[in-house]
Rosetta silent file (secondary structure, phi, psi, omega in degrees, C-alpha in Angstrom):
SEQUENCE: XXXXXXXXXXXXXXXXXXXXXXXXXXXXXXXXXXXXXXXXXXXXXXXXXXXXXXXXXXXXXXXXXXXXXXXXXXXXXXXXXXXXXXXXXXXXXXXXXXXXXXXXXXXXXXXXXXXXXXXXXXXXXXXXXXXXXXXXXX
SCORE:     score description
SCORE:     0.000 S_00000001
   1 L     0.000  105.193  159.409  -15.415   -1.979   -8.453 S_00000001
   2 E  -116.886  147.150  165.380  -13.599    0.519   -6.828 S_00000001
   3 E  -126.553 -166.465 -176.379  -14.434    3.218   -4.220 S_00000001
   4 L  -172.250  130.784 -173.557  -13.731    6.435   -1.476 S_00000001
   5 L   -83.767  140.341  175.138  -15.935    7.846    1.203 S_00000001
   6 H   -71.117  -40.868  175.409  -15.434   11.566    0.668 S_00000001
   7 H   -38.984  -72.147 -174.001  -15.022   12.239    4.509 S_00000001
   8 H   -55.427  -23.669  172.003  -11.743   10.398    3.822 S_00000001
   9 H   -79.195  -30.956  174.066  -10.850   11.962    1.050 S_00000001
  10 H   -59.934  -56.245 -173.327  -11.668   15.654    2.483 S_00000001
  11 H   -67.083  -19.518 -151.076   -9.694   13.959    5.502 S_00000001
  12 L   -83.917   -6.381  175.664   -6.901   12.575    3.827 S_00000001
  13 L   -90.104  -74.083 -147.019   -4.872   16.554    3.639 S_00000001
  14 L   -59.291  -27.246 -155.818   -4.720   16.160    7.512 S_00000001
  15 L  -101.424  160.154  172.920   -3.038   12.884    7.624 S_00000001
  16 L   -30.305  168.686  171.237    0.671   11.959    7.103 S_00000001
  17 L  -125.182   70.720  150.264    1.605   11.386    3.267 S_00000001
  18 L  -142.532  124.815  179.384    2.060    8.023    3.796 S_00000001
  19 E  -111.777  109.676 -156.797    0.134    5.230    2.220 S_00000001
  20 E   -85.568  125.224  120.084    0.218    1.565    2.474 S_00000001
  21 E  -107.751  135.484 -160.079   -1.480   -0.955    0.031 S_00000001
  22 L  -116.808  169.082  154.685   -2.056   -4.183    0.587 S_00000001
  23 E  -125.001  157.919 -171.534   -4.666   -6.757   -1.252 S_00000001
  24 E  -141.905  133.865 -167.601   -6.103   -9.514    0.664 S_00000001
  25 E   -73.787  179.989 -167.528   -8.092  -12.539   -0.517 S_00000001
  26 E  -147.524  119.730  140.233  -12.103  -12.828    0.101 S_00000001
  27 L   -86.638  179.402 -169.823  -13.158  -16.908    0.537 S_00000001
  28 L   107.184 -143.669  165.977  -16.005  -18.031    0.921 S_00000001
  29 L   -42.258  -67.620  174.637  -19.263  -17.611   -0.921 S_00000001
  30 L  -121.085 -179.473 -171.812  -17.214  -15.994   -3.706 S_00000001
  31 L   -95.350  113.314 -178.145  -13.371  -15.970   -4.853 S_00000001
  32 E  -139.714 -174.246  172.170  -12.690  -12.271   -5.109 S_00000001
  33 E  -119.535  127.207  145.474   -9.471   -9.819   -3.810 S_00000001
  34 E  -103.902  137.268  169.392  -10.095   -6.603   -1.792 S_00000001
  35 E  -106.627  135.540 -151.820   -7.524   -4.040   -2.593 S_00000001
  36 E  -143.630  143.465  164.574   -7.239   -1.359    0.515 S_00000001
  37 E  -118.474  130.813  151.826   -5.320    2.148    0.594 S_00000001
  38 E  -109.279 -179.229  164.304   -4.786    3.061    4.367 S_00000001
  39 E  -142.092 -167.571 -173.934   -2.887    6.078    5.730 S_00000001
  40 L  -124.852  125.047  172.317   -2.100    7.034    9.336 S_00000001
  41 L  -114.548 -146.645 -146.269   -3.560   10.263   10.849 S_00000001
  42 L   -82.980  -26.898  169.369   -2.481   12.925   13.306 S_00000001
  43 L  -112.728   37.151  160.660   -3.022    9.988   16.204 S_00000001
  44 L    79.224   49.179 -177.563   -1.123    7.369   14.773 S_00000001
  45 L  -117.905  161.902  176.100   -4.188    5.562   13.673 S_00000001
  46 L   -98.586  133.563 -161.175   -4.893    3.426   10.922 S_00000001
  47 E  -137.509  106.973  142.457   -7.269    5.783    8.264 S_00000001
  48 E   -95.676  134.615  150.248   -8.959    4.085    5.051 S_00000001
  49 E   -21.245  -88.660 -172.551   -8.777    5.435    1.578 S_00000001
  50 E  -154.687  139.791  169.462  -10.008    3.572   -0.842 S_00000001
  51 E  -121.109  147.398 -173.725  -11.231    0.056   -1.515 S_00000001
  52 E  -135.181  114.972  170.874  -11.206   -1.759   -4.749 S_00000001
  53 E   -92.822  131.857 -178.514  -12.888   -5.564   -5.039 S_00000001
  54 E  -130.001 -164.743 -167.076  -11.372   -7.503   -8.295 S_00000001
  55 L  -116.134  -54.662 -179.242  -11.187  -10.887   -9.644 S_00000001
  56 L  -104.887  141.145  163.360   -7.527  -10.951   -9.624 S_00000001
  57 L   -90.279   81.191 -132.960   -4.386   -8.939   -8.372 S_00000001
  58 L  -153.700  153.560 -176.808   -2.645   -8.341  -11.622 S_00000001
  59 H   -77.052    0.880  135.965   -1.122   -5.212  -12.885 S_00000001
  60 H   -53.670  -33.379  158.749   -3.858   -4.378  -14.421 S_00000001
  61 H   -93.153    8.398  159.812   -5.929   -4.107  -11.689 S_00000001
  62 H   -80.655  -68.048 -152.421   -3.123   -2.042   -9.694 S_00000001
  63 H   -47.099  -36.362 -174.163   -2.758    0.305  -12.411 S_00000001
  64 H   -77.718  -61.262  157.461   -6.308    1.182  -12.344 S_00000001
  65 H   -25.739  -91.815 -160.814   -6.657    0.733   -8.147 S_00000001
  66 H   -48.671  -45.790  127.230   -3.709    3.087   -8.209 S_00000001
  67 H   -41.517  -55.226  127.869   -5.192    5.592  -10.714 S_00000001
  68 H   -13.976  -68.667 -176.578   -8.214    6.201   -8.595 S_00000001
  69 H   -37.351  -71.800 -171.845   -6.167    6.387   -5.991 S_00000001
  70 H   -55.661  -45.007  173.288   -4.172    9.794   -7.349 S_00000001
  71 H   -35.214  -60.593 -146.183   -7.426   11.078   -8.969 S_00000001
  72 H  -113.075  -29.822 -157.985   -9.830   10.811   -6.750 S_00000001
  73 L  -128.052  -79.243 -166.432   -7.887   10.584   -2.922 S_00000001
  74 L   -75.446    5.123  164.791   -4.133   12.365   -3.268 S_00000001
  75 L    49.813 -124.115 -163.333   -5.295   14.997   -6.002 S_00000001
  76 L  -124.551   20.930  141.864   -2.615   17.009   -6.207 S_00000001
  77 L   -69.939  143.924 -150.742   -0.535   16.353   -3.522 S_00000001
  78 L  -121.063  175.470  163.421    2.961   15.565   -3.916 S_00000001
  79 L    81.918   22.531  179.737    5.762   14.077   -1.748 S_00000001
  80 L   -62.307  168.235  115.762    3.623   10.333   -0.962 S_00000001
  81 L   -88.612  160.535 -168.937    5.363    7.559    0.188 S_00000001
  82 E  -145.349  141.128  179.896    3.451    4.646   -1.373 S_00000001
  83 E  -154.583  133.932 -177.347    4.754    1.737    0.748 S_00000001
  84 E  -145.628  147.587  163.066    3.871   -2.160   -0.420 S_00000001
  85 L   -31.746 -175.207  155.117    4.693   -5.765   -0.834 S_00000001
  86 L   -84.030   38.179 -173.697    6.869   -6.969   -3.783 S_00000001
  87 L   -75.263  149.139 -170.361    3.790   -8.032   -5.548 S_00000001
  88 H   -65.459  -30.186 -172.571    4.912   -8.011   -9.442 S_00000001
  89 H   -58.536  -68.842 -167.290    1.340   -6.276  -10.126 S_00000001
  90 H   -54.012  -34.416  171.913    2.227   -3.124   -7.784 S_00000001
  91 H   -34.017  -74.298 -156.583    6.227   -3.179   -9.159 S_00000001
  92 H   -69.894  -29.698 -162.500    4.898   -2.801  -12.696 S_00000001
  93 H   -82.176  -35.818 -179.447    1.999   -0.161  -12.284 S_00000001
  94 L   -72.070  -11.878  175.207    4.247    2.376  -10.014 S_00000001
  95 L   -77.653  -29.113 -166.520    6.644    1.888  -12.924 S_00000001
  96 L  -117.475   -7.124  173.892    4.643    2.660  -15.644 S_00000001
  97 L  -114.643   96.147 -177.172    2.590    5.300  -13.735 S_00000001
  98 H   -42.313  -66.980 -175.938    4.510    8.882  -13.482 S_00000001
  99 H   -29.682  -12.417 -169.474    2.262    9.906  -10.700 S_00000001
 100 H  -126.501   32.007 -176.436    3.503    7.302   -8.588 S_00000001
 101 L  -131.009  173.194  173.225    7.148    8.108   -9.120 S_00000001
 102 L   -60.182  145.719    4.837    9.944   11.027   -8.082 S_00000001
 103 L   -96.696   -9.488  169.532    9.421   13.633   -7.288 S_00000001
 104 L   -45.664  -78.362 -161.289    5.227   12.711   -6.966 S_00000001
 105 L  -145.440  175.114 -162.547    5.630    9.986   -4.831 S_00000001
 106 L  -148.969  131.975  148.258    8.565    7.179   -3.451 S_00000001
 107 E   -87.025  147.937  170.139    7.806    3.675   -3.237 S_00000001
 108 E  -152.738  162.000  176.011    8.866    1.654   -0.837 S_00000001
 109 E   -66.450  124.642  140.782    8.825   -2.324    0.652 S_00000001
 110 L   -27.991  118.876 -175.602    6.668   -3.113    3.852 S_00000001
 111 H   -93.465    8.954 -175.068    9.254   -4.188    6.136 S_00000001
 112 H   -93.474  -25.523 -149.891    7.087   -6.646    8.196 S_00000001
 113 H   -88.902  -47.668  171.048    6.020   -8.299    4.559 S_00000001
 114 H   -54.646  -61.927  153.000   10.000   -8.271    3.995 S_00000001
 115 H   -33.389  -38.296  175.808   10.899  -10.190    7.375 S_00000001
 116 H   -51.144  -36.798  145.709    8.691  -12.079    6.697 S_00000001
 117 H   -67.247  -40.847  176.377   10.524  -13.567    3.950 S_00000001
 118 H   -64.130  -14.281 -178.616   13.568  -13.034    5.358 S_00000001
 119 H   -74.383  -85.664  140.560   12.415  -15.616    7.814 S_00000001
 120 H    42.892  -76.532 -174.657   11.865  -18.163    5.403 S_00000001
 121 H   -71.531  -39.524 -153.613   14.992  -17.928    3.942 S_00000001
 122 L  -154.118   77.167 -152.395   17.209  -17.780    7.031 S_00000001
 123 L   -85.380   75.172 -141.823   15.200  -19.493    9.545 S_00000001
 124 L  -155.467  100.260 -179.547   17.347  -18.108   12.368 S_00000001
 125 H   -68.340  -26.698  167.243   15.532  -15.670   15.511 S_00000001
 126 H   -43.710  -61.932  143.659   18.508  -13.967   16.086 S_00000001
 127 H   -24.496  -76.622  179.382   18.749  -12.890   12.945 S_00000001
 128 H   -44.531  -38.915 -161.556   14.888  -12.100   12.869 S_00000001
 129 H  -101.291  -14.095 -172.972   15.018   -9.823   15.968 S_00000001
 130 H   -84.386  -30.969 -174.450   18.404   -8.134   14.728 S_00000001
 131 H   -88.686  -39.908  165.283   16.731   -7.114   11.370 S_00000001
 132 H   -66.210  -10.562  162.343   13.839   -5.765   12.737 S_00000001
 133 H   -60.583  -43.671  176.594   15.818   -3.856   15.452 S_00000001
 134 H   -44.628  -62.103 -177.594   17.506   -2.441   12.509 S_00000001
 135 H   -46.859  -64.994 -161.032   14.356   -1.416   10.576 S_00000001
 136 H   -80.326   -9.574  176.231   12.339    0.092   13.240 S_00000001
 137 L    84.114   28.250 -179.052   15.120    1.803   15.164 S_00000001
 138 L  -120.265    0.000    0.000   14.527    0.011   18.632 S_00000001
């Protein structure tokens, strides 16, 4: 099931053209995913898109999430950033979907989702606080 409130979509010209998606898991009664589009608007706020509840996060259920998305929310605005995990789902559907490539739109890695790994790997704070100095420009 996926949806969009029209207010956001009506709203959604006003705000930066940059959009994050994430998916997140749902416990509980049932096992489901919600898939979320936010943006940012003129006061640095977090503004949702679109929501999609699935069984799975699979590029199948990107591609379609992600479809919606351009139909129905960015129209026919150009110039997105699309900014995401690595999930292999999200990889393949911006790959295979020209709308969600140059000159349409630019993907790019979350860089919080990327430290985040990088921690992991190279369990080191120095390190941690050096790369994110980098990223964010502080």
């Amino acid at each position: 099931m996926l949806w969009a409130f029209k207010p956001a979509i009506d709203s959604f010209l006003h705000c930066r053209p940059v959009i994050f998606i994430d998916g997140t898991h749902v416990y509980e009664k049932f096992d489901i995913k919600l898939l979320i589009d936010i943006a940012v608007d003129a006061n640095r706020s977090i503004f949702p898109l679109a929501f999609a509840i699935c069984d799975n996060r699979s590029q199948e259920t990107w591609t379609l999430f992600l479809n919606h998305l351009k139909e129905n929310v960015v129209k026919q605005r150009s110039g997105i950033c699309l900014i995401s995990d690595r999930h292999g789902g999200i990889i393949s559907s911006v790959e295979n979907l020209p709308a969600w490539q140059e000159p349409y739109a630019y993907h790019h890695y979350c860089m919080r989702h990327l430290k985040a790994n990088f921690q992991k790997a190279h369990p080191n704070k120095d390190l941690h606080d050096l790369m994110w100095m980098a990223a964010t420009d502080h």
